[in-house]
N, C-alpha and C positions, 0 to 999 in steps of 0.2 A: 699890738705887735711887739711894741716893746717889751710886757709883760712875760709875754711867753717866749723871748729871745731868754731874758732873766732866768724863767720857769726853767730852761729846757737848758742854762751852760750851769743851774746850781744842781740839778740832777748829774750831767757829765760830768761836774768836780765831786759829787758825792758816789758815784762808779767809779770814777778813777782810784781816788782815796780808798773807795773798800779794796781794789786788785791788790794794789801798792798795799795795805795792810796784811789780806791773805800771802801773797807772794812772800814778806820780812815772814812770818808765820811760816812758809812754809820751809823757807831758808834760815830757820832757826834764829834769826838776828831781832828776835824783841827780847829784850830782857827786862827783869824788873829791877825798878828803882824803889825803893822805900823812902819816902820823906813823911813829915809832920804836918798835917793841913785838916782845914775845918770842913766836915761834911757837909753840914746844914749847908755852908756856900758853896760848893759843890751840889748839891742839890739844887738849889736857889738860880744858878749860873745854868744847870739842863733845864729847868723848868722855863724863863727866862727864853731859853734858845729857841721853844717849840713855843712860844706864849702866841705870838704870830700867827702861826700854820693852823693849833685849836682854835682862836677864837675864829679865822676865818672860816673852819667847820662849825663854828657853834659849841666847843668844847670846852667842856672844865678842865684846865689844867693845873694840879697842885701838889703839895708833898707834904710829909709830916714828917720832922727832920729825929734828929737827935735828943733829947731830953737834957736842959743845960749846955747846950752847946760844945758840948768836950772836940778836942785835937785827938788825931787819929793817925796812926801813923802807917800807911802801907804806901799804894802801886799810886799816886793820884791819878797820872795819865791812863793807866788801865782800865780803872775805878771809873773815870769820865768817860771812857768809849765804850765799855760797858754797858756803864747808861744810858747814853744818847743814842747806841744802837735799840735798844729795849724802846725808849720811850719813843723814837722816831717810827717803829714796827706799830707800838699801841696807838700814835696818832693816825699815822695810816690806816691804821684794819679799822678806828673807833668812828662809826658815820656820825655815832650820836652820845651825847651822856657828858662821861668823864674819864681822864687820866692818872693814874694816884699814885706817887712813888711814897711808899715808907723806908724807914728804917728804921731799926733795933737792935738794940747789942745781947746779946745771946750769951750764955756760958754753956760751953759741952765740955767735958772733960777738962775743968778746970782751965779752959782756956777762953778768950773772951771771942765772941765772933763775932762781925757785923753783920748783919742780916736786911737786906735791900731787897722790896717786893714791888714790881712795876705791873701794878692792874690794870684793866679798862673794859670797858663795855661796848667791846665791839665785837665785831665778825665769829669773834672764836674760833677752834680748830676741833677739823672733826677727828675722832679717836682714831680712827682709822691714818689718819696724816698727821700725826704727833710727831713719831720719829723722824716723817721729812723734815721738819722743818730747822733740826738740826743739820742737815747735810749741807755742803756745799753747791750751791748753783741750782740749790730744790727750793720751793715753794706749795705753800697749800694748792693757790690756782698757778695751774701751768700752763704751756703754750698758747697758740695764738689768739684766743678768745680770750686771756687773762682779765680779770677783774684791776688787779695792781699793780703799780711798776716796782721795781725792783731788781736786786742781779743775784738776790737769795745767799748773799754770804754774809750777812747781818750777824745771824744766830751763831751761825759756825767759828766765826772770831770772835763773839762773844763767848763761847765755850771753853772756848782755846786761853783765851787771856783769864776765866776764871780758873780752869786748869793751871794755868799759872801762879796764880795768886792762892795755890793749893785749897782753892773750895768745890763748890758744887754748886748746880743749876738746874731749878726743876721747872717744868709747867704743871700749871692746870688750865685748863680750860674745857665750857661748855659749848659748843655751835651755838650760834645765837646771845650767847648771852657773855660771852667774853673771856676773856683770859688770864692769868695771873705767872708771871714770870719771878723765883725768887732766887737771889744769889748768898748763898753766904759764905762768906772766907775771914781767917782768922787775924784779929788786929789786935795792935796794942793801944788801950786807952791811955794819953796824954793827960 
């Protein structure tokens, strides 16, 4: 009983947390901060947070960080919710397998990017339900029968905050066989 008291007020503070993030979003009041901070730990610290929730599925959770461990200089807190929206979506939808955050630094147009890909072998999304899943308050499975819990605004502040951080965010995924989420925006190596 106690578990599922635990189970059911860390769900209501991770609802609450996404309103309150969608509503500063909607009300224009997040801005970016740029500071100097180490990926790989950022990485290390999401992975870490979900290390619990996989193994209790059975899951590998892991990441492939940086090359040398260089300092990075953008959004950290953006960069962090980002992620853990991403990687708490792949834990979820992943019944079975593994989780993989990479990173890599990119050059386009003479400029350096960071490029963040969160996989997994889960559920996957069918083509036809691609574009929900960026919407607000949409989900793959919806109403009463739903497979997953959720309030479906994961994705949507994830778009928004990389829209901020002037990058881009694509999927791919196959039904069945998983999905791959990659972010990339432009930084300055330390």
């Amino acid at each position: 009983m106690i578990n599922r008291i635990i189970l059911s007020s860390e769900r209501l503070m991770h609802t609450l947390n996404e309103i309150l993030d969608f509503s500063k979003l909607e009300f224009q009041e997040v801005s970016v901060f740029e500071s100097a901070f180490e990926l790989n730990s950022l990485l290390d610290d999401v992975c870490n947070t979900f290390q619990k929730t996989a193994w209790n599925k059975n899951l590998k959770i892991f990441y492939k960080g940086l090359h040398g461990d260089p300092r990075i200089m953008s959004d950290e807190k953006l960069l962090r919710s980002i992620l853990v929206n991403l990687v708490s979506n792949a834990v979820k939808y992943t019944l079975e397998g593994k989780v993989k955050i990479s990173a890599d630094i990119v050059t386009k147009e003479n400029i350096n990017h960071l490029k963040l890909s969160v996989s997994d072998t889960g559920i996957g999304i069918p083509s036809e339900k691609k574009q929900a899943v960026w919407e607000a308050f949409r989900q793959v499975s919806e109403g009463h029968g739903r497979s997953f819990e959720g309030t479906g605004l994961g994705l949507s502040i994830t778009r928004e905050y990389v829209k901020m951080l002037k990058g881009e965010i694509t999927l791919e995924s196959v039904q069945g066989e998983g999905s791959v989420f990659t972010v990339v925006i432009p930084v300055t190596l330390l």
